[in-house]
N, C-alpha and C positions, 0 to 999 in steps of 0.2 A: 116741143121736141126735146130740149132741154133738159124739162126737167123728166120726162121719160127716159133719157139717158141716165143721168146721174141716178135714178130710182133702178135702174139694171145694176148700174157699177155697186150701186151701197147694198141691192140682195145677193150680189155675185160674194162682196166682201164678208159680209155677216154667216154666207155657207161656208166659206173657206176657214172663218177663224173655229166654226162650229167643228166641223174637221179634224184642224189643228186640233180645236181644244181638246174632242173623245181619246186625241190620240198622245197628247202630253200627261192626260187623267191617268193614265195605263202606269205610269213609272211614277216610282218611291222618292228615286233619287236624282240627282246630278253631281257630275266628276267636272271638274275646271282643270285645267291645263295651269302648272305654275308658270308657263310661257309659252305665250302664244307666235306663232311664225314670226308675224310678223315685227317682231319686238326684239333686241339683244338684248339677254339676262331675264333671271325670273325676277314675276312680278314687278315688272317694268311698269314707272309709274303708278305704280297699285291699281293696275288693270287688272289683274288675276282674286285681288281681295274683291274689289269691287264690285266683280261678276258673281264673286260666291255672295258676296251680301246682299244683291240684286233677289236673286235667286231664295236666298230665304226667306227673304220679306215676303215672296209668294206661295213659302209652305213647303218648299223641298227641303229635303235634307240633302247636302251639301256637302262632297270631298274634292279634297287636291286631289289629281292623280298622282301624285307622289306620298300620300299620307296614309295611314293603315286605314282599311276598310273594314266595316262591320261584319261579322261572323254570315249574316245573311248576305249580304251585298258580294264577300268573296266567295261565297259558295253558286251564288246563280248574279253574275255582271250582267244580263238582262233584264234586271230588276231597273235599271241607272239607263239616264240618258245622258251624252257624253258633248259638253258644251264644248263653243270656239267661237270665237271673234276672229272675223278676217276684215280685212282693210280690202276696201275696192279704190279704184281709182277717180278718182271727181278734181279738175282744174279747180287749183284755188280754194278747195275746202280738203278738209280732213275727212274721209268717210268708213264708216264699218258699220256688219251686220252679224249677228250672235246665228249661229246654225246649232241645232239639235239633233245628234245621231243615234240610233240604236248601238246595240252593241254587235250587231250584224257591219257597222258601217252605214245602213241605208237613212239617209236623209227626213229626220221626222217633220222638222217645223226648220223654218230661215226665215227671220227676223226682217221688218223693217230695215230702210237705212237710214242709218244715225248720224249726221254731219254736224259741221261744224265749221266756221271760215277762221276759227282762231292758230294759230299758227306752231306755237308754242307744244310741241307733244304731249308735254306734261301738264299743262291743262285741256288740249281738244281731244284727246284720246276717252278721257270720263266722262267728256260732255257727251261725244258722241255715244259711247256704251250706253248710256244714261237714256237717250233719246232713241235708240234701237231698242233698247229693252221695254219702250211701252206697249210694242206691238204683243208682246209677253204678258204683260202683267192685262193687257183686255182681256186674256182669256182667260181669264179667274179663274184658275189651276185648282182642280179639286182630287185630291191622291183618289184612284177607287181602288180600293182590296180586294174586288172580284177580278180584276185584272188577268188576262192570260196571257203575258207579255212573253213571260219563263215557260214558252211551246217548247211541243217537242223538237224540235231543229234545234235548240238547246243540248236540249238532254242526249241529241245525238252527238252533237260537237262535243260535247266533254268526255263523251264515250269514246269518241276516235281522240281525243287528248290520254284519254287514261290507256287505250290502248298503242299509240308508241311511247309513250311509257314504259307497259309493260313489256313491250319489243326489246327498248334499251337494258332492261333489267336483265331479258333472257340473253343478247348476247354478249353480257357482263359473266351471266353463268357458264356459258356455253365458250368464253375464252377461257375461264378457269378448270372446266374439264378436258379442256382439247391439252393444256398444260398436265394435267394430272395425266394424261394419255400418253403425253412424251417424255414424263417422267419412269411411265410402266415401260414404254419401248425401251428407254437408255437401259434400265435396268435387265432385261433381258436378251439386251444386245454384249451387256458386262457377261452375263454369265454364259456366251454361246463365246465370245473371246477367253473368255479362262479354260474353257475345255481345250479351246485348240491349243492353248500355248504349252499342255502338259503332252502334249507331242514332238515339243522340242528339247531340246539339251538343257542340262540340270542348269547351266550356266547361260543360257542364253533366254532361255526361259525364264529364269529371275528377273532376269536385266531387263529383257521385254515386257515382262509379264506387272515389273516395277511401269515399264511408261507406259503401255495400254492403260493399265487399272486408274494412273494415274490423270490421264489425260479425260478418260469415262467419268472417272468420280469430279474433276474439276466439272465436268459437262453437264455431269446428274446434279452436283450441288448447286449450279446456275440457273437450272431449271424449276429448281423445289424453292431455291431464295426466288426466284420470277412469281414461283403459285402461290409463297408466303405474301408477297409484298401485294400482289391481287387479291387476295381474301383481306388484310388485313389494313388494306386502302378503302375497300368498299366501305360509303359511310351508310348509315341508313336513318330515315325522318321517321321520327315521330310528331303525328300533329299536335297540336295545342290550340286554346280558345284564341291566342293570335299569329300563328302559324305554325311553323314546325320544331321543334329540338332534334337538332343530327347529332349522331352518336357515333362512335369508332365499332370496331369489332368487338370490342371489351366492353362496350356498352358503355363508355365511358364519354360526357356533355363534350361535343367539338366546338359546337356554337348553336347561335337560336337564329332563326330565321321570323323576319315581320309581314305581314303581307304587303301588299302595295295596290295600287288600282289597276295598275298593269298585270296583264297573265305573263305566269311563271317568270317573276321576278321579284326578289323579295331582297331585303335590306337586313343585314346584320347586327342584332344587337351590341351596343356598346363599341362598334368601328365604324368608319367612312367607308364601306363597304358595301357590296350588294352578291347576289346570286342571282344567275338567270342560264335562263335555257336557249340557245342556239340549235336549231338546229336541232338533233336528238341526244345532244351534250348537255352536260352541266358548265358551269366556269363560277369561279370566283373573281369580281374583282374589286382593286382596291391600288390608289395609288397612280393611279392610268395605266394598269399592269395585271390581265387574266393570267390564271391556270388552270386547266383544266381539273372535274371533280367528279368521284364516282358516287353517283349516291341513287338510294333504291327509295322509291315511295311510295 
């Protein structure tokens, strides 16, 4: 009876990892976290190296999510499957399990658990990685290039990304005409006050005629500097083989933009810097301190 049990459990296990395997064969790559939850500070303990070293010895190609990503990789992130180490709780040992996610979020492969009774973080932490990741390395990871990982639910998700996008772009346009509209009203509101005032006295009409004009022209000049400073804030991206080049009005280099593994968030050449998008904003930050940014892409 025994060994008919044990002969279920060991077909049960050898279908599951067959599974897992077709379905880790699908993806090119892996992203590692420089820090993982449960950890303070990146690459605590060299959990974060460890895991990408893990991982190549089986054939994948292998990014931080903080490190630029390959021209293929940033154009379709369902190419990558997007590793984590989490710590479960076990009295008296150390424990964690590596999980594998699409880039939907949905749950590919969850590891073995990897323990350890040593105590020391900075030694049981690797042991246990070490001991979770064999459940990984049984299934002899074989990339397949037929792969149709990059479906269409992809191709739809990037389309509704490029379309508010293209939303923010139009109501960047569309504040700069509705300014151009109230610069045309001031200006025919000047000239429907100058007729009247040649209805009054030679001398009161000067006098008047001085502070209307004067007060309209202060109003239209505030308005046309409001349309300058709008057109001439809008930045606009140029891509490049590692991201983008933003430009001024004048076409003139503001800065370059790097990819990152993260969507729509990219790192500033040559600052401690970043750009990312909130929301249907831009911002730049730097310093512990955003500002908002107008840029078309």
């Amino acid at each position: 009876m025994l060994k008919k049990i044990i002969l279920v459990v060991l077909v049960l296990f050898i279908g599951l990892c067959a599974v897992a395997q077709n379905s880790i064969n699908d993806y090119k790559y892996v992203v590692v976290p420089l820090q993982f939850d449960f950890l303070k500070g990146k690459d605590k303990y060299r959990t974060s190296t460890l895991t990408r070293h893990l991982f190549k010895k089986e054939g994948f190609e292998v990014f931080f999510d903080e490190e630029e990503l390959p021209e293929e990789l940033f154009k379709d992130r369902c190419l990558a499957l997007y590793a984590d180490v989490i710590k479960t709780l076990k009295i008296f040992k150390n424990t964690v399990q590596i999980e594998l996610k699409d880039c939907y979020g949905n749950l590919v492969f969850l590891s073995q658990e990897g323990s350890t009774k040593i105590k020391e973080y900075k030694d049981a932490f690797p042991v246990a990685i070490k001991e979770a990741f064999k459940s990984i390395e049984a299934l002899n990871y074989t990339y397949n290039p037929n792969s149709k990982v990059a479906s269409n639910t992809y191709t739809v998700a990037k389309n509704d990304n490029l379309q508010k996008d293209k939303e923010a772009v139009d109501k960047a346009e569309a504040e700069v005409k509705r300014l151009k509209k109230e610069v045309e009203d001031l200006k025919k509101e000047n000239e429907i006050v100058n007729k009247a005032t040649k209805s009054v006295t030679k001398k009161d009409s000067l006098t008047e005629g001085v502070n209307t004009k004067s007060e309209l022209e202060l109003k239209q000049q505030d308005q046309e500097t409001n349309l300058v400073k709008a057109e001439s804030n809008l930045l606009k991206a140029k891509p490049n083989a590692k991201g983008f080049e933003i430009v001024d009005a004048s076409n003139r280099l503001n800065m370059i933009l790097l990819k990152t593994a993260a969507p729509n968030v990219y790192t500033v050449k040559g600052k401690e810097a970043i750009v990312f998008k909130e929301g249907d904003k831009w911002y730049y930050s730097e310093n512990n301190t955003k500002s908002e940014l107008r840029i078309k892409f």
